[in-house]
C-alpha positions in Angstrom: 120.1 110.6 43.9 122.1 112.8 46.3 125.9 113.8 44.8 128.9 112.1 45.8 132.4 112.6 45.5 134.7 109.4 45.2 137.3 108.6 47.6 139.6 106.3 47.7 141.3 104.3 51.0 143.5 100.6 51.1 140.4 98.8 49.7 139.4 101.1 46.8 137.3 104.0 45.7 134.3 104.8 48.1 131.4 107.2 47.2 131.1 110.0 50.1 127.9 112.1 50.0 129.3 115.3 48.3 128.6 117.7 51.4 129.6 115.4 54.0 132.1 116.2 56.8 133.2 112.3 57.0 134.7 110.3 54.1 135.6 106.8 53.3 136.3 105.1 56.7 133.0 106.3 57.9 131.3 105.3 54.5 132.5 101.9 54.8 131.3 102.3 58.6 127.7 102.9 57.6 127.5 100.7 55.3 128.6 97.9 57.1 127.0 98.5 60.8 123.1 99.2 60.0 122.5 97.7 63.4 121.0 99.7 66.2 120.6 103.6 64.5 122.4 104.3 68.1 125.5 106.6 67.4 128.0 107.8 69.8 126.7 110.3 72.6 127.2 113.9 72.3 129.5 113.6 75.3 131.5 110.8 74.0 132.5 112.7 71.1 133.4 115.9 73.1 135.4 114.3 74.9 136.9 113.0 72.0 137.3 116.3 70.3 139.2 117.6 73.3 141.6 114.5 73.0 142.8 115.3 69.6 142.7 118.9 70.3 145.1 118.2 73.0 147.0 115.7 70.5 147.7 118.5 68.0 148.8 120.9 70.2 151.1 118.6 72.0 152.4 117.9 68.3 152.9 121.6 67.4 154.9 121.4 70.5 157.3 119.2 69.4 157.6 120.7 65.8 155.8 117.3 64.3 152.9 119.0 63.2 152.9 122.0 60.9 151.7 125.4 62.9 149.1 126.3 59.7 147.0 122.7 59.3 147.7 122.2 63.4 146.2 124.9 64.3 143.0 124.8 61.8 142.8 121.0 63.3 142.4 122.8 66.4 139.8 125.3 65.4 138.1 122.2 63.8 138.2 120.7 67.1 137.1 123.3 69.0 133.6 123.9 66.8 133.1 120.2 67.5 133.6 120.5 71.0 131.4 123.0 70.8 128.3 120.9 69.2 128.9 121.7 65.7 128.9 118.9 63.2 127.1 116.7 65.5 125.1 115.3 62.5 128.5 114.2 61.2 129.4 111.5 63.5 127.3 108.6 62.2 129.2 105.9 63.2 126.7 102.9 65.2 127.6 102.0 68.6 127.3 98.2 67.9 130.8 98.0 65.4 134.0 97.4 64.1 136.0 96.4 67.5 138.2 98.9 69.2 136.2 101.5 67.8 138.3 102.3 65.1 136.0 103.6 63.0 134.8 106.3 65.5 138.4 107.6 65.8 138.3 107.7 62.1 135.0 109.2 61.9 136.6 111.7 64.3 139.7 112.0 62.2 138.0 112.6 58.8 135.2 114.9 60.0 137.9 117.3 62.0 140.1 117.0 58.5 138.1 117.8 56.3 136.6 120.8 58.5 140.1 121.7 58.7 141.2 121.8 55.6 137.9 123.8 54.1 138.8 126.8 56.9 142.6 126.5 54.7 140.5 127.0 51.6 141.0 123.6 50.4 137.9 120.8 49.4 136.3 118.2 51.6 137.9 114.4 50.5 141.3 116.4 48.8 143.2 115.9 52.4 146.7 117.5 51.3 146.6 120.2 53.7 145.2 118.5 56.3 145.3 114.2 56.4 142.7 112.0 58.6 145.5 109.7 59.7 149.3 111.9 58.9 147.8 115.1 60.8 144.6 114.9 62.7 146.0 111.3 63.7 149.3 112.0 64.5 151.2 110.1 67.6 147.8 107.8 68.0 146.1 104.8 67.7 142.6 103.8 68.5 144.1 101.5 70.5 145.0 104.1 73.3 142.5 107.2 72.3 139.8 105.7 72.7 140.3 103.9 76.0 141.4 107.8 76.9 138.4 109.3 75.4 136.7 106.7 77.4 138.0 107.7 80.8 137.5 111.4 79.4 134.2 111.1 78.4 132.7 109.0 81.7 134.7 110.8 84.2 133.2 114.2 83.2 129.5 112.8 83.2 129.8 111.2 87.0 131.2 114.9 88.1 129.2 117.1 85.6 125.9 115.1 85.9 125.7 112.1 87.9 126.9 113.1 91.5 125.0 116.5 91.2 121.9 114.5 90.7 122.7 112.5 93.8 123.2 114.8 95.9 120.2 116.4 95.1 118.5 113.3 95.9 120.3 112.7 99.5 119.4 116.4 100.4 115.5 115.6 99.6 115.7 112.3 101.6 117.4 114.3 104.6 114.7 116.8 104.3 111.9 114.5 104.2 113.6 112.4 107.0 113.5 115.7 109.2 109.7 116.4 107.7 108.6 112.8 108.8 110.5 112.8 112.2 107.7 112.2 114.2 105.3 110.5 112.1 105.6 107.0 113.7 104.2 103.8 111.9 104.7 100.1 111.9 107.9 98.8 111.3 107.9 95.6 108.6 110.6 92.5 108.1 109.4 89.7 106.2 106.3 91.9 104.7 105.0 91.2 108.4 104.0 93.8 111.0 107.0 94.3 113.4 107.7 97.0 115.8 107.1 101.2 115.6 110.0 103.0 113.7 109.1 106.3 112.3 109.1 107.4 108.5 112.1 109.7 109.5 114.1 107.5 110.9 113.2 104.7 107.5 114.1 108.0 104.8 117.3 108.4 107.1 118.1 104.9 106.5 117.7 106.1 102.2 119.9 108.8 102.6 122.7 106.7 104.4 122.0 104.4 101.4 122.8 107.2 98.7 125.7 108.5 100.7 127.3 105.2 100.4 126.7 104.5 97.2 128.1 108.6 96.5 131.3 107.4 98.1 131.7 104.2 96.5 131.7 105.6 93.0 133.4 108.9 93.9 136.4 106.3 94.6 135.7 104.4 91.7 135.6 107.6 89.3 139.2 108.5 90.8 140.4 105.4 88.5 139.4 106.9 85.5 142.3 109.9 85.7 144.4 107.6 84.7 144.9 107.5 80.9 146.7 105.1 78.8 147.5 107.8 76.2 150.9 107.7 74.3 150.8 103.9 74.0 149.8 103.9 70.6 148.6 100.5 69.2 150.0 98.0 71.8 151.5 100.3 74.5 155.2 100.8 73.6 154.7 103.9 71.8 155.7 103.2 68.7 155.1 106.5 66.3 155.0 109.2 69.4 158.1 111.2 71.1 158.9 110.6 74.5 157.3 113.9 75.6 154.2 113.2 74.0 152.4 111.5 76.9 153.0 113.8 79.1 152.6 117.0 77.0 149.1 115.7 75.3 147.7 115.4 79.0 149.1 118.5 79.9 146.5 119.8 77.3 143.6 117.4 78.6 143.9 118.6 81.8 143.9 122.0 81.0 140.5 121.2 78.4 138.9 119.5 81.1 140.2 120.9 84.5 140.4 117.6 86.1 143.3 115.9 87.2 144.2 113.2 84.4 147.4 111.7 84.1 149.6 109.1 82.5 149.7 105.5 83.5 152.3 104.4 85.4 151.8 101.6 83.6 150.1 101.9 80.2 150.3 98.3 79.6 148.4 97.5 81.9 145.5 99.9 81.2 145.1 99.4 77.6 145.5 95.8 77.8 142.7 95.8 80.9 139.5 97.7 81.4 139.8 97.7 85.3 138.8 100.8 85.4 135.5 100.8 83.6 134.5 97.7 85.5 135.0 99.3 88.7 133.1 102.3 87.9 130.2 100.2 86.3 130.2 97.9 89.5 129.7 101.1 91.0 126.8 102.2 89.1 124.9 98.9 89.2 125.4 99.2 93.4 124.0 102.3 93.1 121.3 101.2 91.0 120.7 98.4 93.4 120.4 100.9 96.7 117.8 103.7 94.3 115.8 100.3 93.2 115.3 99.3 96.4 114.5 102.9 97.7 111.4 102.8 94.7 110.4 99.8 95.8 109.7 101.2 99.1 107.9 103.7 98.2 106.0 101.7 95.4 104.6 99.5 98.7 104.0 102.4 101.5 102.0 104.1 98.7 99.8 100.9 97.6 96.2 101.4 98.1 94.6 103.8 98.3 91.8 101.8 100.4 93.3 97.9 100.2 97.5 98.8 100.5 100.3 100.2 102.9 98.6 103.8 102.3 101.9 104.8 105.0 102.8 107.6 102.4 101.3 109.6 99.1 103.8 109.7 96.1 102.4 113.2 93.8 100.4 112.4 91.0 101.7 113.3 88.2 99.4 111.9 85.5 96.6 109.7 85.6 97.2 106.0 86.2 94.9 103.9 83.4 93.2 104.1 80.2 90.1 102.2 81.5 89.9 103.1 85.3 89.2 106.6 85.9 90.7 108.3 88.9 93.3 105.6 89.1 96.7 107.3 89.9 99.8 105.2 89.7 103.1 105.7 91.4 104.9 106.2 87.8 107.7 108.1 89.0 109.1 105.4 90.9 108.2 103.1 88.2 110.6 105.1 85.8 113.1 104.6 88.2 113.0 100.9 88.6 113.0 100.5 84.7 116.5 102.7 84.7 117.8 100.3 87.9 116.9 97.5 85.6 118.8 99.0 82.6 122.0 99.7 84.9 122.2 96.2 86.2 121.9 94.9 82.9 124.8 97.0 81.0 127.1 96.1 83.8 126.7 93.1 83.2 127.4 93.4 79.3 130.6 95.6 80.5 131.6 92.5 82.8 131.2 90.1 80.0 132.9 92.5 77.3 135.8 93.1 80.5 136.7 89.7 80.6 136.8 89.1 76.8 139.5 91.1 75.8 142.6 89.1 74.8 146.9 89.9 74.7 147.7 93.9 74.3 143.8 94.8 73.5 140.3 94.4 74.5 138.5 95.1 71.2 135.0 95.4 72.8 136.0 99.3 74.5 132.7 100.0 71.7 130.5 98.5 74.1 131.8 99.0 77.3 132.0 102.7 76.8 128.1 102.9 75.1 127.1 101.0 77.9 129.0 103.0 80.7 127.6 106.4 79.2 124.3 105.4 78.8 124.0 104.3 82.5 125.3 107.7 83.9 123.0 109.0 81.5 119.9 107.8 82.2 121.0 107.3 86.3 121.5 111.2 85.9 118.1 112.2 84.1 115.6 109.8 86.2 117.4 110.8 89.9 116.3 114.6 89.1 113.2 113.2 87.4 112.7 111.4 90.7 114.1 113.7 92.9 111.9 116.6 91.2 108.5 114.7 90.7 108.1 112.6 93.4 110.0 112.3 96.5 110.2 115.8 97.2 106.7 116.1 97.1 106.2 112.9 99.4 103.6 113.5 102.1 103.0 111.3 105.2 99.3 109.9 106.4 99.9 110.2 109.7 96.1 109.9 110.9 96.5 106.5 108.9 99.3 105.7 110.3 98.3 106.1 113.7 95.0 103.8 113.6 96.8 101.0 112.2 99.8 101.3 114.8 97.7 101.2 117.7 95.8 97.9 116.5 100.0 96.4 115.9 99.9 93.2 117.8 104.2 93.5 117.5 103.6 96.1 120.6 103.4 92.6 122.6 107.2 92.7 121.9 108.0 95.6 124.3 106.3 93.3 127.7 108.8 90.3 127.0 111.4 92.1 129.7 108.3 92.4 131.8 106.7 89.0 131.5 108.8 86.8 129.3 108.5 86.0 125.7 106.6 83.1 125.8 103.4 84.8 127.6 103.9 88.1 125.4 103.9 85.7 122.6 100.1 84.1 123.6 98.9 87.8 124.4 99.5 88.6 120.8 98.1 86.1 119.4 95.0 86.2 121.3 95.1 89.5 120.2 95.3 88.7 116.8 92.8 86.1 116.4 89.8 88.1 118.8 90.4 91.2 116.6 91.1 92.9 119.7 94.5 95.6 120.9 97.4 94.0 122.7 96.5 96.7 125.5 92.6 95.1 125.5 94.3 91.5 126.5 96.3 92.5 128.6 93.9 94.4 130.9 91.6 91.1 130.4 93.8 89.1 131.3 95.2 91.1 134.3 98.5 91.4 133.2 99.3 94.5 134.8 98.0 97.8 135.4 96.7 100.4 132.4 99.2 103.5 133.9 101.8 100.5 132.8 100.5 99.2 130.3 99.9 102.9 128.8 104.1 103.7 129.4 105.5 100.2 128.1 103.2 100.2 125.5 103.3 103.3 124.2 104.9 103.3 120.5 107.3 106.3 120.9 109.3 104.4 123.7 109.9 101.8 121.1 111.9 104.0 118.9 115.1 103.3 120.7 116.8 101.0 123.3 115.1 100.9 126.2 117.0 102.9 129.4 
């Protein structure tokens, strides 16, 4: 049996593996949560770190918090913000609501870390207290909302927009690479009339510029932080300076612009700002799902698909058909679209279910946001990297099949109505024969004409 030290909290006395970081919030955490083995990201508890970093230093400030166990809770902090003691914060995802047991996993971990660099013994906490010092001024009721904001702003800026913009500049590249490849145009999964692969990759980037917009003014949101309103808001427990000093320290942590609600009623109570941002990311997964979808269809074949484009092959496509080569990048993607959509909707429905001064599912909404910048992050560069950079365009392909396109009929309606343009290509159609090939059969003009109305690259654009 590994040793334990006993500690003791409102309940009872709690055994505490002897050489762990945490003590007997956490315990009671693990013991009660076995559900998912999912813990708080790396990121998340960063984040949180540089929160209570900020909170002790705003507390020194005001003479609340001793100078000796502040600033060891501020070296504590600072090895966790590092990475250090990652294997400390064992807290599942799926818990206690509010997340009160991550802030005390938090609290516990950075006290006890604290008080061993003053000398003193892991679980003793005189020099340095869990809730008196490492807490001080807060409530998980307001941290973690603001380790929230912290935590998701810094991903969409560090992670998530980098990735997407890396993904609009290989579109834009490809859209120039493909400028002149032209090709059937398709609505309905029909043939319809020429467009080029340029101008459809252009149409991808506009789609990712959007959607870069959108959630660039969704992540704005997140600067503002509900910290200093303690457990319902009113600030019960904190100085009047402490708001404004603590993100005084955030800000310069983080170098981004937080600041303190106008109103931090109305941020604690409401999570208006997560559900913004993850309406944001599920759009965005939306626009990137369709784009693989696209590409999933002009690659199909080789011999019986599209076969418009070649995705790279990256690894072989079956276990019993050799020289099968599946487009598995674009796969990956639509499996992380998938998982987008879904969490926003679990944010949605964990949004609406908060009730009075505090919405006790911020556990959930703030796995869920992370995970989706996460996993948006990694498969954009994944897909940016492995596949649609290396995109290429069959353009001999592309040409046979255009010039067999009975939806070239379409450009002689101004000429000779829609009606007859309509019976042209459908003769054409059903006698296996080139809208051109009718139309000299059946006299419709002459071939010089023919040859200029018909020719796909006048098609591109409106007609002058």
């Amino acid at each position: 049996m590994p040793e334990t030290r006993t500690e003791s909290d409102a309940l009872g006395n709690v055994k505490v593996p002897s050489e762990a970081y945490y003590g007997a919030d956490t315990q009671r955490a693990r013991d009660n949560f076995p559900i998912s083995g999912i813990r708080s990201s790396p990121e998340f508890i960063k984040s949180y770190a540089m929160l209570k970093r900020a909170a002790a230093l705003a507390n020194m400030k005001e003479k609340r918090l001793d100078q000796r166990a502040g600033g060891a809770i501020v070296k504590a902090c600072d090895e966790v913000i590092a990475g250090k003691l990652r294997d400390q914060f064992v807290v599942d995802v799926f818990q206690a609501g509010a997340g009160t047991s991550v802030n005390m996993n938090l609290n516990e971990v950075i006290a006890n870390r604290a008080t061993e660099m003053l000398g003193g013994q892991k679980g003793t906490y005189k020099m340095v207290h869990p809730n008196d010092h490492v807490n001080m001024s807060q409530s998980t009721n307001d941290t973690y909302h603001t380790a929230t904001h912290m935590c998701v702003y810094s991903m969409l800026h560090g992670r998530l927009m980098p990735a997407l913009s890396r993904l609009q500049k290989a579109l834009d590249s490809k859209s120039r690479e493909f400028a002149g490849a032209v090709k059937i145009g398709r609505t309905h999964l029909q043939d319809a009339t020429p467009i080029t692969l340029g101008q459809e990759f252009s149409g991808y980037s506009y789609s990712i510029g959007a959607c870069r917009q959108n959630l660039a003014n969704a992540a704005s949101s997140l600067l503002v932080l509900p910290i200093g309103g303690t457990a319902v808001g009113t600030g019960i427990g904190s100085k009047p300076s402490y708001s404004a000093d603590v993100v005084h320290y955030i800000r310069e942590c983080t170098k981004a612009d937080f600041a303190v609600s106008e109103n931090i009623f109305g941020v604690q109570q409401n999570q208006n700002e997560e559900k913004w941002v993850s309406s944001a990311l599920a759009d965005l997964a939306i626009a990137i799902n369709k784009i693989s979808n696209d590409l999933r269809l002009m690659n199909s074949g080789p011999i019986s698909g599209f076969g418009d484009i070649s995705l790279p092959a990256v690894q072989p496509g079956s276990s019993i058909m050799p020289g099968k080569v599946n487009p598995s990048m674009a796969e990956m993607m639509n499996m992380v679209c998938f998982q987008v959509i879904g969490s926003d909707a679990v944010v949605s429905h964990a949004a609406q279910a908060g009730q009075l001064e505090l919405n006790v599912f911020m556990p959930v909404i703030a796995y869920n946001l992370v995970f989706s910048v996460e996993i948006l992050a990694n498969g954009i560069d994944a897909f940016t990297e492995r596949c649609v950079i290396g995109i290429k365009a069959n353009t001999d392909r592309l040409k046979s099949i255009i010039d067999r396109d009975t939806a070239l009929a379409t450009a002689l309606s101004p000429y000779i109505g829609y009606a007859r343009a309509a019976d042209i290509a459908n003769t054409a159609r059903r006698e296996g024969k080139t809208v051109k090939q009718v139309c000299l059969e059946m006299k419709v003009m002459k071939e010089k004409e023919l040859d200029r109305i018909l020719d796909p690259k006048r098609q591109l654009k409106p007609t002058e």
